[in-house]
N, C-alpha and C positions, 0 to 999 in steps of 0.2 A: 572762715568756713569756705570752701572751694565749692566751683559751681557742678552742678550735674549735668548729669549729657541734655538734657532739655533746656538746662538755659546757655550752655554752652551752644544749642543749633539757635536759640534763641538771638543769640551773640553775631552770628556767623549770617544770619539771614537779616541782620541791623549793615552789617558790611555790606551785604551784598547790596542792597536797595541803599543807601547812600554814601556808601565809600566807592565801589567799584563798579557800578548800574549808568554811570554816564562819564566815566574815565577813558580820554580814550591814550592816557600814557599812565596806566596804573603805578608804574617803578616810582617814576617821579612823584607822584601822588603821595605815595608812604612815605620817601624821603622828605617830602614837606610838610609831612605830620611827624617825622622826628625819629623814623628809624632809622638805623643802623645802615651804611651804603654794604657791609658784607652782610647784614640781615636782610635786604633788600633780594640782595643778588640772587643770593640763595634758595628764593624763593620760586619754587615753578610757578611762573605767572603766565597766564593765558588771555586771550580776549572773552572770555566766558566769566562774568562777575559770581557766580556761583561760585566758581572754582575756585578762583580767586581768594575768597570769602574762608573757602573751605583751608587750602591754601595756608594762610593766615595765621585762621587758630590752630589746626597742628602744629605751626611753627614756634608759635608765642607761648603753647600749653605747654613747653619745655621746661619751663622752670617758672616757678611762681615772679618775676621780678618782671619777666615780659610777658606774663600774664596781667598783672598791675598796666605796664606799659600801652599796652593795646586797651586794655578799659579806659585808659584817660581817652585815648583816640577817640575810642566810641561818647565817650559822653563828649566830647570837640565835634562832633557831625553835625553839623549846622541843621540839616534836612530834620532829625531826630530829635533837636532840641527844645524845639517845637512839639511833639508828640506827648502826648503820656505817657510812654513806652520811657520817657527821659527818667523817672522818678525808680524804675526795674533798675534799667542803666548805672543809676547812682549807687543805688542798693549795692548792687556786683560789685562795684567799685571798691564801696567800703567795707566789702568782707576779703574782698583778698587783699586788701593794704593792712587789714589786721591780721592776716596770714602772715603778708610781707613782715609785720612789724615783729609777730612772734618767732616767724624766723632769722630775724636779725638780733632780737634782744633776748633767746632763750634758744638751750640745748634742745633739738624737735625732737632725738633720740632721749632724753631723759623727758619728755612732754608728759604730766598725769592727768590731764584735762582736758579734751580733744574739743573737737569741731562744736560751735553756740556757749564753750566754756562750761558746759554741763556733762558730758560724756566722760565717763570714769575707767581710764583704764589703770589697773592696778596693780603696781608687784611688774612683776616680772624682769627685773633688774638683766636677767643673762640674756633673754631672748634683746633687749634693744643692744648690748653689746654684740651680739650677734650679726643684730640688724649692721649695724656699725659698721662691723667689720667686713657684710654681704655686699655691704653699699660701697663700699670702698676697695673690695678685692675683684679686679676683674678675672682671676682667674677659678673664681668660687661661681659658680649659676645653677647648683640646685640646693634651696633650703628646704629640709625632714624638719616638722614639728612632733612630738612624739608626748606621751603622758597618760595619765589615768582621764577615761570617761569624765567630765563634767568641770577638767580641771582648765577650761578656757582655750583648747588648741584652736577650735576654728573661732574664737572672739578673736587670735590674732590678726586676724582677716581684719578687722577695725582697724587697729596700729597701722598695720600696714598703707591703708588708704588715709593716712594723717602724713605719714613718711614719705607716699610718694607724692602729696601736693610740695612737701619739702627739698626730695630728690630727684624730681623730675622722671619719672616714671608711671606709667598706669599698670595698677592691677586688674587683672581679669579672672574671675573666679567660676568654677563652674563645679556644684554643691554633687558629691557622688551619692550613691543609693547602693542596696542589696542588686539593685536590677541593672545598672549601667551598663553599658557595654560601652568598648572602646569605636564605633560606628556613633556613637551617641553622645561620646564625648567629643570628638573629633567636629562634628558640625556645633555643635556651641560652643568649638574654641571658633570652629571657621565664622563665627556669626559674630563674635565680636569684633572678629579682623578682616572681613569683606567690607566692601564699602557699602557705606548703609543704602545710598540710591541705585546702588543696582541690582545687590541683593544676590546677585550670582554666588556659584561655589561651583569653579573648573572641575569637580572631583565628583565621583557619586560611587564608595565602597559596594555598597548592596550590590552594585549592578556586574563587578566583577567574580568572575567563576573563584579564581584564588584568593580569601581573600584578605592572606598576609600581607601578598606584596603592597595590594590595594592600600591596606593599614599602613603600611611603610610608604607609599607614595603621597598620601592622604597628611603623615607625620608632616613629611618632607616640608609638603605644600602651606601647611599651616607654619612653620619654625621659618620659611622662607618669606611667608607674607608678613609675619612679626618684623622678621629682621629688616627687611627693605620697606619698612614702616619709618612716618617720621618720628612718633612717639615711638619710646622703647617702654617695651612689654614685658611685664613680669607674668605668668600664667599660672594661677590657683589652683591646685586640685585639693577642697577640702573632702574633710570626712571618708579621707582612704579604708579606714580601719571599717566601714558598712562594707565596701567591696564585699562580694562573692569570692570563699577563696579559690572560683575553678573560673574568676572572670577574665574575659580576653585584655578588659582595662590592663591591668599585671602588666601583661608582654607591652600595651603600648604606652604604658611607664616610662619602662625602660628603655623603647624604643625612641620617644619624646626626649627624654634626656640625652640621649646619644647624640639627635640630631642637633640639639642647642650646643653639644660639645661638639661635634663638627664643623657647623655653622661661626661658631665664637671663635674657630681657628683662623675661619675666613675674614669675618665681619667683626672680632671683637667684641668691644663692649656693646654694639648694637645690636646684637643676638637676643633676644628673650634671655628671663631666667626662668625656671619652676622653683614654683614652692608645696610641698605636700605638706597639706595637715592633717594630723591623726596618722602618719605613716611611721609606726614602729621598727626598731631597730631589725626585730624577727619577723618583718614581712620580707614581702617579694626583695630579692636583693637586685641594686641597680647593677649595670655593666660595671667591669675594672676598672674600664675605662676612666671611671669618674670618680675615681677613691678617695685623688685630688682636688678636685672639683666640689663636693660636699660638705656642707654644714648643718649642723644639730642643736637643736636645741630641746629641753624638754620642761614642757609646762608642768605646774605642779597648785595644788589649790592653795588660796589664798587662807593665812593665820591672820591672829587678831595681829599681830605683830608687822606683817607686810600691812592690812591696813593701818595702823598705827603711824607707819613709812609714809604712806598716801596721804593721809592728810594734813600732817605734821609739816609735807610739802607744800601740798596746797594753802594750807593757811599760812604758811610764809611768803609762797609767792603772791596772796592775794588777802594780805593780813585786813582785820575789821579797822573802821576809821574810827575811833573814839571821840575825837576830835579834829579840826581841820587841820592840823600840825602835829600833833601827839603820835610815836610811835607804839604798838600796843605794847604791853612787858610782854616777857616771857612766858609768864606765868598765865598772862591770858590765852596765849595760842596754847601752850599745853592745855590747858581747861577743856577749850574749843575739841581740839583734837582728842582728847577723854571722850568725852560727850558724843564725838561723832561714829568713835568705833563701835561706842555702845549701843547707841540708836541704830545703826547699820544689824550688829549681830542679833539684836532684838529685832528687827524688821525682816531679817532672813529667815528668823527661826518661827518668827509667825505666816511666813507664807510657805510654809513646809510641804502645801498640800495642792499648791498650784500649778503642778506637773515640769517645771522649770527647774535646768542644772542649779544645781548649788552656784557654781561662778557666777550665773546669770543674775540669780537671787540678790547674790553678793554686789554686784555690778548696779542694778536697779537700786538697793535700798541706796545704797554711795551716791546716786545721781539724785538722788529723793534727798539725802543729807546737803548736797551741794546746795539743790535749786531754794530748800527753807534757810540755807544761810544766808543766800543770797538777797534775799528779802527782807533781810531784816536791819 
């Protein structure tokens, strides 16, 4: 399971107080805790242990494997091993080595079980070849998710933050409304990509008389601070299809994708990408520009037959022990897997009235089916 931005500053302020708080040749420091001399180099390193700190995990959040790497560091911190704080430390550890481990002995793009082994995501076979293929084309950086109301488009938002503990990537999402405006989107893309201690934002829309260009400068500033980022940035806009269709969001759409396709001409794959979800084929249409650049995918709800798919998986990849040696027959996982579509459809159709998408419904009883098998 990956850690979240609190215990990742949790992480970073362990660094700072006793890895780089009384260093006074920090490079060599790392080198004798077993990094890399070009992972070393590459690091801006300063006399300021903060920064330092900060520094770090940017660096190491690239990829889960020097994620793992730098946890062992931290738990090696003589100073911390001693604390209580050691037994947090250990924790972290042994969630992203099972990260590690699922990314090494399993497809993360075929994954049906996500993060604590209980989260269910279901079906959706095209969208991770999609993924696949997003992740691997650098000339593709806008994904349209498209589909029917309630048929899971912003549950891809989940997947996605499973993919990128795998592909090294952070998502950033920012949920739209009937009321958004593009002034309103643009500071909570700018606030995920400022840095959190200073809090500044070079730009303020409102305050200019025109205020396209603003929009257009404002785009610029936000696709520029992505890119000259250590982490590369995927940017979320779900729930496009609530838009207003007289909202200004629309123009900075397309003005946003434009700049990621000019910027990727500069920087490459270190550009951001967008992904819209709920963005149908007959909305706003993007620039030409991008006709190339474009991927689709369109969610659809979930049959007894995709879950039939899901757990038929799952109970393969994590069949019941009947014994300490025994493998189960066939016939027992098929059973299993009967039993669990039917208990799921019968639990969605009983909670008919509790105001929640059908997928959701769906998604919840499935995780309700996982955690009482697990138990038993």
């Amino acid at each position: 399971m990956p850690l979240n931005e609190a215990e990742w500053f949790a992480v970073t302020n362990w660094l700072a107080q006793y890895l780089f708080l009384d260093t006074d040749h920090p490079r060599t420091e790392l080198l004798n805790y077993g990094f890399s001399e070009e992972f070393v180099t590459a690091l801006p390193i300063t006399t300021v242990s903060a920064e330092n700190a900060r520094s770090l995990v940017r660096a190491a959040r690239r990829n889960i494997r020097q994620q793992v790497e730098l946890l062992k560091v931290v738990n090696h911190l003589d100073q911390l091993s001693t604390l209580p704080e050691i037994g947090t430390a250990r924790e972290f550890l042994h969630r992203l080595q099972e990260d590690l481990e699922i990314h090494a002995r399993q497809d993360t793009f075929r994954t049906c079980v996500l993060k604590n082994g209980t989260e269910a995501f279901i079906d959706r076979k095209e969208l991770r070849e999609t993924l696949r293929r997003f992740v691997d084309d650098r000339e593709k950086f806008v994904l349209a998710v498209d589909g029917d109301p309630g048929s899971g488009r912003s549950y891809t938002y989940t997947f996605l933050r499973h993919i990128a503990q795998h592909s090294g990537f952070h998502p950033v999402r920012v949920v739209l409304s009937h009321t958004s405006t593009a002034s309103q989107v643009i500071r909570r893309l700018a606030a995920f990509l400022s840095d959190p201690h200073t809090g500044a934002q070079p730009f303020d829309p409102t305050q200019l008389n025109d205020l396209l260009p603003a929009i257009d400068d404002a785009v610029h500033w936000v696709i520029g601070q992505a890119t000259a980022a250590d982490e590369h940035y995927w940017l979320v806009l779900d729930e496009c299809d609530k838009l207003d269709p007289r909202s200004d969001v629309w123009d900075f759409i397309g003005q946003l994708a434009l700049a990621i396709y000019e910027h990727a001409a500069v920087r490459g794959d270190q550009a951001p990408r967008l992904v819209l979800l709920g963005y149908g084929r007959s909305m706003y249409q993007l620039p030409y520009d991008l006709r190339g650049s474009l991927c689709w995918d369109t969610a659809r709800v979930v049959e007894r037959q995709d879950l039939h798919s899901f757990f038929d998986q799952y109970f393969h990849e994590s069949p019941p022990r009947l014994t300490d040696t025994a493998q189960p027959e066939e016939s027992v996982i098929a059973g299993l897997v009967d039993e669990a579509v039917d208990a799921v459809l019968q639990d969605s159709r009983a909670r008919d009235d509790d105001g929640d998408s059908y997928m959701r419904k769906i998604c919840t009883a499935a995780e309700k089916a996982i955690r009482v098998y697990q138990t038993l």
